[in-house]
C-alpha positions in Angstrom: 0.0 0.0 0.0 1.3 3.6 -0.9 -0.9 5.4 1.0 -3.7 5.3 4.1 -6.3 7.5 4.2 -8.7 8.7 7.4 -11.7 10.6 6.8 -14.1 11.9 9.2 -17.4 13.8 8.9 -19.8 15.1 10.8 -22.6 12.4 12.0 -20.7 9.9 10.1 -17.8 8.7 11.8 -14.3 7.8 10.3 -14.0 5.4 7.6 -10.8 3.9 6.5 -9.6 3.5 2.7 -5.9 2.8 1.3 -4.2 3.6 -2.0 -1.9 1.1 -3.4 0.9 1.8 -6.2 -0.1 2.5 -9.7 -3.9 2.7 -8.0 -6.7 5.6 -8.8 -3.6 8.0 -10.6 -6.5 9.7 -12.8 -8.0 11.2 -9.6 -4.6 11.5 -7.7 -3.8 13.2 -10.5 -6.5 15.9 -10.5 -6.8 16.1 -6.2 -6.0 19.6 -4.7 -3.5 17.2 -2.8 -1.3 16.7 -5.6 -1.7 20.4 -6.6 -0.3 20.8 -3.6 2.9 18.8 -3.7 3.1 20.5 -7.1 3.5 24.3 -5.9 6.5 23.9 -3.6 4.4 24.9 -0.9 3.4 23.4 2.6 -0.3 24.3 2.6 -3.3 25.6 0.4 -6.7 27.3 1.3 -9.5 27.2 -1.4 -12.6 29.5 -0.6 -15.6 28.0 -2.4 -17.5 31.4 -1.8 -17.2 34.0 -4.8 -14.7 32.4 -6.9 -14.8 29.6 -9.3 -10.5 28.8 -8.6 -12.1 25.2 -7.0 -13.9 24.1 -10.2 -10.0 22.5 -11.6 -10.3 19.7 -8.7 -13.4 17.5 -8.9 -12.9 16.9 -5.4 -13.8 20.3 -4.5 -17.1 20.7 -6.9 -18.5 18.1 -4.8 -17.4 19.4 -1.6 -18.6 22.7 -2.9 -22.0 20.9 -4.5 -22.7 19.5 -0.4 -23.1 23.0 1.1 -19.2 23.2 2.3 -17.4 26.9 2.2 -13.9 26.7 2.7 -11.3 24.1 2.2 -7.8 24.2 3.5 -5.2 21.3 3.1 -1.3 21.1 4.6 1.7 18.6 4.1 3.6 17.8 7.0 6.5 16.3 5.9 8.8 13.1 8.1 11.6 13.9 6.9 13.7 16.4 5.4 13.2 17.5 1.8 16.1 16.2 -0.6 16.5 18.1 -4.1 13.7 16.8 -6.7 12.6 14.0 -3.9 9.4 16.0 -3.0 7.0 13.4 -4.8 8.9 10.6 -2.7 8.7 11.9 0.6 6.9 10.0 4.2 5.0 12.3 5.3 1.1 12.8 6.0 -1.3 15.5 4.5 -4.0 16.3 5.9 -7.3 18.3 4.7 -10.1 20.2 6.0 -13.6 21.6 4.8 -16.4 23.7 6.7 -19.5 24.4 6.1 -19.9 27.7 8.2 -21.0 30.3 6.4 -17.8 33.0 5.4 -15.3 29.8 5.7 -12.7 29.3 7.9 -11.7 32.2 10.4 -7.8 33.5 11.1 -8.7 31.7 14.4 -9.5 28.1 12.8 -6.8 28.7 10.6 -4.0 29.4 13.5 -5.9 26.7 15.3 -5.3 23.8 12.8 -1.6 24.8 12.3 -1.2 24.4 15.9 -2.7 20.8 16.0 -1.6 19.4 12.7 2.4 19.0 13.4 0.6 17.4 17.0 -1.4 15.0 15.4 1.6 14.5 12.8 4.0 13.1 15.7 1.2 10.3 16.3 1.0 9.7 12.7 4.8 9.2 12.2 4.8 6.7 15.3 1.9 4.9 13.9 3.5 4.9 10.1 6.8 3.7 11.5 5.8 0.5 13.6 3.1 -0.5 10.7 5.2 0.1 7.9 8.2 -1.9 9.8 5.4 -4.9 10.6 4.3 -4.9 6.8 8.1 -5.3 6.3 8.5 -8.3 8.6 5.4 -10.3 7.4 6.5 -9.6 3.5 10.1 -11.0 3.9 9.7 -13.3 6.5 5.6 -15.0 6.0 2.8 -14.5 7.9 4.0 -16.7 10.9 7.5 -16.0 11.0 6.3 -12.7 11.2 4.5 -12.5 13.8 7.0 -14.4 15.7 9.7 -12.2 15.0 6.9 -9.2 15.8 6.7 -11.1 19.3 10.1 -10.7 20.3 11.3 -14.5 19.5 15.0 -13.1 17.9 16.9 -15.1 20.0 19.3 -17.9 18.4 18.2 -21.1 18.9 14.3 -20.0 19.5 12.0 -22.1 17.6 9.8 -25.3 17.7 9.0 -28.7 16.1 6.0 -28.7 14.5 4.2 -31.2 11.5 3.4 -30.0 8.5 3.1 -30.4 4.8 5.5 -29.4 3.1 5.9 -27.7 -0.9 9.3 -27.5 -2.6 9.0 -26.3 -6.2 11.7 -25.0 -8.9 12.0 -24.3 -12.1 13.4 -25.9 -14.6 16.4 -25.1 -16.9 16.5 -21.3 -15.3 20.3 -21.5 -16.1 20.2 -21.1 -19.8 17.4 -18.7 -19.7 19.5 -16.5 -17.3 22.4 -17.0 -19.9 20.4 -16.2 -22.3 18.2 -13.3 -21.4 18.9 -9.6 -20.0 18.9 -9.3 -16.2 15.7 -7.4 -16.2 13.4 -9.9 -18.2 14.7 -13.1 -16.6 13.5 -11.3 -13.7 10.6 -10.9 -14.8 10.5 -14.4 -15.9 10.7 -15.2 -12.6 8.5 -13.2 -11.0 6.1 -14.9 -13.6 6.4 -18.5 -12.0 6.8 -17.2 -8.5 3.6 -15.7 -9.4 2.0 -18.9 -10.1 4.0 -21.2 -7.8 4.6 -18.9 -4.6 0.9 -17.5 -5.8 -0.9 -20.8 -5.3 0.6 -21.2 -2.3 -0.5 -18.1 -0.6 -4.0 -18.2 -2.4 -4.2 -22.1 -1.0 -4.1 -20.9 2.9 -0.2 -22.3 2.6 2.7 -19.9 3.7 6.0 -19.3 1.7 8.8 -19.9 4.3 11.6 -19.5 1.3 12.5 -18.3 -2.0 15.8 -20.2 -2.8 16.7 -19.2 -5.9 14.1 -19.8 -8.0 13.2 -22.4 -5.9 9.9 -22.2 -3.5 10.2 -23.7 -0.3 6.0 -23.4 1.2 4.1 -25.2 4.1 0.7 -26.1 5.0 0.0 -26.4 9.0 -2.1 -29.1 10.4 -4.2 -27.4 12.7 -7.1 -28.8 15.2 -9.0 -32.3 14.9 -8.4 -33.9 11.3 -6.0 -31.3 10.7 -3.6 -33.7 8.5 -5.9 -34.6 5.5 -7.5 -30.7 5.1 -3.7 -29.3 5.0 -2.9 -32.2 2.6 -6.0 -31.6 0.4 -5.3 -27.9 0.1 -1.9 -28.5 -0.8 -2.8 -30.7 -3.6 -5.7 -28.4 -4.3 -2.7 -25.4 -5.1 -0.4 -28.0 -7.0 -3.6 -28.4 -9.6 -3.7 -24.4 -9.8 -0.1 -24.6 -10.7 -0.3 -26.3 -13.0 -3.3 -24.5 -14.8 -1.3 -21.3 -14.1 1.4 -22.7 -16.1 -0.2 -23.9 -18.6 -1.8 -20.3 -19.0 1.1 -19.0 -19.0 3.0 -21.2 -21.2 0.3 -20.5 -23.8 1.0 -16.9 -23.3 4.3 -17.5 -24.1 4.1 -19.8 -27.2 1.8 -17.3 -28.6 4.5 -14.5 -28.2 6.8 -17.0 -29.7 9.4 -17.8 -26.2 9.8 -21.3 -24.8 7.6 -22.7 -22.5 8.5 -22.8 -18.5 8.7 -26.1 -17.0 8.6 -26.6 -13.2 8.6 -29.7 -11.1 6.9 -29.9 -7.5 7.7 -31.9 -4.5 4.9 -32.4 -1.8 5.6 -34.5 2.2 4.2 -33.7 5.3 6.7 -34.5 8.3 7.8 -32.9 11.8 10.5 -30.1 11.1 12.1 -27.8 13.0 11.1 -24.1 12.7 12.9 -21.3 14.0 16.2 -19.0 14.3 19.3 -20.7 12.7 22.6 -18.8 11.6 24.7 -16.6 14.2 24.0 -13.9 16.7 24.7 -11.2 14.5 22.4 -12.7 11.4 19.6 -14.5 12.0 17.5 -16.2 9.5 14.2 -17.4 10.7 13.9 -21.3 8.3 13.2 -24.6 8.8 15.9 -27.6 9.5 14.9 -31.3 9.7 15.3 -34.6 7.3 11.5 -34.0 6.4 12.5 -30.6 4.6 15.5 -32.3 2.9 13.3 -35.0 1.3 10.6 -32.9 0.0 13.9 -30.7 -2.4 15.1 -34.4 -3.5 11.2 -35.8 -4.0 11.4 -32.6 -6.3 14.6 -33.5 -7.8 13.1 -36.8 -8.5 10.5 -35.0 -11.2 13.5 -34.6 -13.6 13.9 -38.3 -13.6 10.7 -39.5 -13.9 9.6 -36.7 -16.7 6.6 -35.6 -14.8 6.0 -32.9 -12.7 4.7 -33.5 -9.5 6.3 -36.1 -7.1 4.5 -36.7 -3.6 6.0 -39.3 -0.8 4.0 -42.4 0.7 3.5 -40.3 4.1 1.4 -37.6 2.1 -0.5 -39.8 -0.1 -1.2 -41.8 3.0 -3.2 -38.9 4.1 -6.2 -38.9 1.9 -8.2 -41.6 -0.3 -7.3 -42.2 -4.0 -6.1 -43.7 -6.7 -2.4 -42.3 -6.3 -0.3 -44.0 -9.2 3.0 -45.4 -7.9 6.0 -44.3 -9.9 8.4 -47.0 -8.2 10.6 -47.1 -5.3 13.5 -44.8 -5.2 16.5 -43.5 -3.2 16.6 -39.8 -2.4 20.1 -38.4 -1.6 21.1 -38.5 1.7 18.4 -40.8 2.8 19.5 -44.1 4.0 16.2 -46.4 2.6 14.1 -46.2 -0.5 10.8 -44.6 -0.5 7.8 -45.7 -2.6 6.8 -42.1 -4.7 3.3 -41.3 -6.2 2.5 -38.9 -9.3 -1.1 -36.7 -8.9 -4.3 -38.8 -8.8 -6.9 -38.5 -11.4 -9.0 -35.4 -10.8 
C-alpha cells in the first residue's frame, strides 16, 4: 500500500480507505493534494464562496456541491526535503472543509496549524511501527512474522511442529538467465513465483523461502483432522499450478518464447522451525530430514519426466487412486521410498 487515508465527517464517523501503487492516478492526478505537492508549498486554502479557482479539482465541486465553504489542506513532511525528492517523501497530508457560512476564520486557521504537526507526531509513530510490521510479514511470512513481531530473535528460538511441506523449482533457469537480459529473466521469474509462490498463498499455505528460484512453502495441520484438510489444500494449489502454467506457457508460445517447465515436491513430516545462523544474522527457516526430502522428491521429477512427485507419508493422508512411480533412493536418505504422481481429478 502507498498510501492510508482517514476521513471523518460530521454524523458519520471515520472510515478507512488505502491507495496502493499504480492505484486511482486519474484522480490523484486531478486532487487539490497533488496540486499541492506540485506548488512547492506546505499548505493551500480554497474558498468555495465568490470564486470559481475550486472548479480544476473534482474533489472540491463536490465538496462545494454539499453545502461546504472553505477548504484548506497542509503537508507535514517526516523527513527532510532532498532536491527533486518531493513526490517521494513520508509524510502525512491532511485536509479540512467547513460548512460555516464566510469559511474558515484566522482563528480556525492558527488553530489547525497548531494541532496538525501534534497529530503528525502520532501519525509518524503509527506509520513507523506499521510500515516496519508490513516489512516483517513480506520477507519473512505471515508466521515467522509474527513471531519475529513477538520478540522471538533469540538464536536457537523455535519449535518442532508437523506439517506439509511444498518444494517447487524451475526448470532449466540456467540457460534462460544466460540467455536473457537481467531485467526480463526477472521478470521471468516473478512470472512462475507468481504462479507457484501465488498458489501457495492463495491455497491458505505460507512461503517460508524463496531459494533461488526455488519455493520452499508449508501447510499447517491445525485442530481435529488437521492432516488430510492441509494435505488436500496443498494438492488443491499444485492443480492451480499447473493451470497457471499452462496459461502462462500458452502466453508464451503465442508471443513466440519457450515454455516454462517446473517440477513440484509435496511431504508432510515434523521439522524444526525457527532461528538458525549466528548472533549477529539471524534467519528465521526450517531444518529437519522431512524438509530435505521434500527438495530431493522434487529433484526426483527430472527423472521420472513428470511434474509433481509426492511421498508415501502424504498420499497416505487422503483416499485415492495415487499411481505409484516405483521405489526410489533420495540423496542422503539411508532407505528407499515408494513415490506417487497426482491422482486423477
Amino acid at each position: 500500500m502507498e498510501a492510508e487515508a482517514r476521513t471523518w465527517r460530521r454524523g458519520q464517523g471515520c472510515t478507512r480507505s488505502g491507495f496502493t501503487h499504480g492505484g486511482n492516478k486519474d484522480d490523484w492526478e486531478s486532487s487539490p493534494l497533488r496540486a499541492l505537492i506540485k506548488s512547492g508549498e506546505n499548505e493551500m486554502r480554497v474558498h468555495f464562496e465568490g470564486t470559481d479557482e475550486y472548479t480544476q479539482f473534482p474533489t472540491l465541486v463536490e465538496f462545494q456541491q454539499q453545502g461546504l465553504t472553505d477548504y484548506y489542506t497542509a503537508l507535514t513532511p517526516f523527513t527532510k526535503e532532498e532536491d527533486g525528492a518531493r513526490d517521494r517523501r513520508d509524510g502525512m497530508m491532511t485536509s479540512w472543509a467547513t460548512d460555516r457560512a464566510g469559511g474558515w476564520t484566522d482563528e480556525d486557521l492558527g488553530a489547525l496549524r497548531r494541532i496538525i504537526p501534534r497529530l503528525g507526531v502520532a501519525v509518524k509513530l503509527y506509520n513507523r511501527e506499521t510500515r516496519g510490521a508490513n516489512v516483517v510479514l513480506a520477507y519473512l511470512g505471515t508466521h515467522a512474522g509474527k513471531r519475529v513481531l513477538d520478540g522471538q530473535i533469540k538464536l536457537g528460538d523455535g519449535e518442532n511442529i508437523y506439517a506439509v511441506m511444498w518444494y517447487s523449482d524451475l526448470r532449466g533457469s540456467t540457460p534462460l538467465a544466460d540467455s536473457l537480459p537481467p531485467e526480463e529473466f526477472i521478470g521471468v521469474l516473478n512470472t512462475y513465483f507468481d504462479c507457484t509462490a501465488g498458489a501457495v498463498l492463495d491455497h491458505g499455505g505460507e512461503v517460508l523461502r524463496f531459494i533461488g528460484d526455488a519455493v520452499l512453502g508449508i501447510f499447517y495441520m491445525e485442530g481435529p483432522g488437521g492432516s488430510e484438510p492441509a494435505a488436500r489444500v496443498a494438492l488443491a494449489a499444485a492443480r492451480d499450478v499447473e493451470k497457471r502454467m499452462d496459461e502462462v506457457n500458452r502466453q508464451r508460445e503465442a508471443a513466440g518464447q519457450e515454455p516454462l517447465g517446473f517440477g513440484l515436491g509435496l511431504h508432510v513430516g515434523e521439522i524444526m522451525f525457527g532461528n538458525i545462523g549466528v548472533s549477529e544474522r539471524i534467519e528465521f527457516s526450517v531444518i529437519g530430514a522431512a524438509a530435505n526430502e521434500v527438495a530431493r522428491l522434487e529433484g526426483l521429477t527430472k527423472e521420472l519426466g513428470g511434474t509433481v512427485v509426492v511421498s508415501e507419508a502424504f498420499a497416505s493422508l487422503m483416499s485415492g487412486t495415487w499411481p505409484s512411480l516405483g521405489r526410489h533412493a533420495l540423496r542422503g536418505v539411508s532407505h528407499e521410498q515408494e513415490v506417487f504422481g497426482l491422482p486423477q481429478r
